[in-house]
N, C-alpha and C positions, 0 to 999 in steps of 0.2 A: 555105787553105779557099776554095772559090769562093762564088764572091758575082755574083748574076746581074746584069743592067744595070737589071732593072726595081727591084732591091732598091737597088740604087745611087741611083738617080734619086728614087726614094721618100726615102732619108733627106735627099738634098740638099732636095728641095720640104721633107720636113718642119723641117730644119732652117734653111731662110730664112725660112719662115713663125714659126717659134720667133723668131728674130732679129726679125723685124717688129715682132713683138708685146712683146718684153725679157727673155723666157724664155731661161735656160739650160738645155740639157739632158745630164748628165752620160752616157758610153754604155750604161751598163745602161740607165738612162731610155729613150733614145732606141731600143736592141735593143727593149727590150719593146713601144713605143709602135707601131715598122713591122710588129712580130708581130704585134700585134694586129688592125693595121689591115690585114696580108693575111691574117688569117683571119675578119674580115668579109667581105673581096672572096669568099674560098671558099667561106665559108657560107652566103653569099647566092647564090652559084649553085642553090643544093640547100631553102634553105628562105627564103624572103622576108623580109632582116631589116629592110633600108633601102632607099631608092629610089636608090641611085646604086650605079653599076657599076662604075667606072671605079676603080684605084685613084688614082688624083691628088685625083679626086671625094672619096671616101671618108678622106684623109688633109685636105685643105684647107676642106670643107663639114661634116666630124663632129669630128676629131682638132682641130684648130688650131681651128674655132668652137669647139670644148667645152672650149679652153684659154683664153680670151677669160675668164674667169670669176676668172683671177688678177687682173686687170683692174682689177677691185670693194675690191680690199682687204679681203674678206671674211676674218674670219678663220676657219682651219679646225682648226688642234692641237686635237685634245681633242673635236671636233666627235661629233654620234649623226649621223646623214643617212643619207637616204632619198632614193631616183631613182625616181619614179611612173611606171609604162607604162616602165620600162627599156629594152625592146624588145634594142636590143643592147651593153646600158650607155652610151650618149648620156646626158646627158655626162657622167658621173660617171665613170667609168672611164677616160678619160684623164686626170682631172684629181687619181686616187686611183693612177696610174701614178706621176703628175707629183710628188706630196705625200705622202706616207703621215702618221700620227698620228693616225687617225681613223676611225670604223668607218661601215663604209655597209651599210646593206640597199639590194639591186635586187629594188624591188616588178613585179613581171610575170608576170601571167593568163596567159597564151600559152603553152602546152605547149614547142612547139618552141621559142621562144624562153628561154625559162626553161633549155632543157637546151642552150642555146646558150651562156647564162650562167655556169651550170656549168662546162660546159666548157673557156669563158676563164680561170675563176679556177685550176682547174686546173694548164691547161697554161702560165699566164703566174704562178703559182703568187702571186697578188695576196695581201696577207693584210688580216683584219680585215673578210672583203666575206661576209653571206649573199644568198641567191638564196632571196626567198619568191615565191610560184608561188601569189598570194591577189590578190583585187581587193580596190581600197583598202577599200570599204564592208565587205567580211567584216573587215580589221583594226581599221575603225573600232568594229566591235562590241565587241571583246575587252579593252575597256578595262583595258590592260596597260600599265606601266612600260616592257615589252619592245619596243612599237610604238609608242614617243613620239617626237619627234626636235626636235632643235636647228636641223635644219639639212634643207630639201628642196631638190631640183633636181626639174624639171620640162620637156619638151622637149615637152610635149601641142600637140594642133592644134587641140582642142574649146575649149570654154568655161574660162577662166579662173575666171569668179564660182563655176558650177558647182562645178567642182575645190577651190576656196578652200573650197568650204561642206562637200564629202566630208573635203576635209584637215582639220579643225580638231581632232576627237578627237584624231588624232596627233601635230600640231603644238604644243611647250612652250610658253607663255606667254612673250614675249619671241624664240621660234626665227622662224625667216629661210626664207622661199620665193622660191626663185630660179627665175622663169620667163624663157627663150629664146624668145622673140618678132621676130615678124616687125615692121617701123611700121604697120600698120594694127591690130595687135592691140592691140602697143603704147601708139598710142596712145590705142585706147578703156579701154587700162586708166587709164592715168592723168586720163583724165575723170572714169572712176568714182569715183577716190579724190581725186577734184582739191578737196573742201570738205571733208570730213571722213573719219574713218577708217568703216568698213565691215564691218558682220558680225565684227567684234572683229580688226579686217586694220585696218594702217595703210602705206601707200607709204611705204619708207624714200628709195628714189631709184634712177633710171631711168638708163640710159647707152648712148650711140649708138656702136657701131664700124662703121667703116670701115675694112679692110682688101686689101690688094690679092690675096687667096686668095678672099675674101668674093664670091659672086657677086648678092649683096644685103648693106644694110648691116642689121648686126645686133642687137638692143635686148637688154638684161639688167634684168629691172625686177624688183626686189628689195622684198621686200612682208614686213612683221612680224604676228606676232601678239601681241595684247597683252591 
């Protein structure tokens, strides 16, 4: 079967950045992890998923950042989770490649995007993943068992507190918001929470990577509600 040199080079980048970081990845894993990550590359030609073009970009700043998250020792078997503003399942879909035993909703407004989600679970046949196609504040209405979770991931650019204060209908008592932050968000979140907990949020703990894929060093600040 042929195998192009850009598909070649893709797995080697993604598998030294796996090695970097202490991931193993079995080859189903790793097939599915470069499919995916070249049909970002394609669909971003045709509809705006993510700001990088390039695939190297797209496998070492989305794929390997959104695997950083094994990192936390969070635990996930058994987990409900939700990825807010999905966009192109950043980062929950690499990391639901990466692990299975756990089900996720990809929360995403975006027409096209949503039918871009779709389409991933599809054609990469993920299981255990819906694609709701609602902004958080309609699910926060619905005050349903169906739209609770254990477990959020979040890749937003806007307002942390904001978000915190739309999440909490959803969010279980005890469940875990894992925000991917830049340091200067970073670290205004942990001022906020630096004397006490907040709007029923308490900072569990914050963690700095540095990685040689990384083209900034990247914060995982992991926040409860209680």
């Amino acid at each position: 079967m042929f195998v192009s040199r850009e598909t070649i080079k893709a797995k080697k980048l993604l598998t030294e950045g796996l090695r970097e970081i202490s991931l193993r990845a079995d080859a189903d894993q790793l097939e599915t992890l470069i499919q995916y990550a070249f049909l970002i590359h394609y669909y971003n030609q045709k509809t705006r998923l993510v700001g990088y073009q390039k695939i190297e970009d797209i496998i070492n700043l989305l794929i390997l950042d959104s695997l950083l998250f094994f990192k936390t020792k969070v635990r996930l078997s058994g987990q409900k989770a939700a990825d807010v503003g999905a966009g192109a399942g950043i980062p929950s879909l690499p990391i639901k490649i990466f692990f299975g035993g756990w089900s996720l909703d990809l929360i995403e407004p975006a027409a096209k995007k949503a039918v871009f989600l779709r389409k991933i679970q599809r054609e990469l046949k993920i299981k255990d993943v819906r694609v709701l196609e609602r902004r958080i504040e309609e699910l926060s209405r619905l005050d349903t068992e169906d739209v609770k979770y254990t477990l959020v991931f979040s890749r937003a650019f806007g307002s942390f507190f904001d978000l915190l204060a739309k999440l909490k209908p959803l969010v279980s008592k005890g469940g875990l918001v894992v925000f991917y932050q830049g340091e200067a968000t970073a670290k205004k979140l942990k001022e906020v929470f630096s004397k006490e907990p907040l709007n029923g949020y308490q900072l569990c703990k914050q963690e700095k990577f540095e990685h040689s894929f990384l083209s900034h060093p990247r914060f995982l600040s992991i926040v409860k509600r209680i």
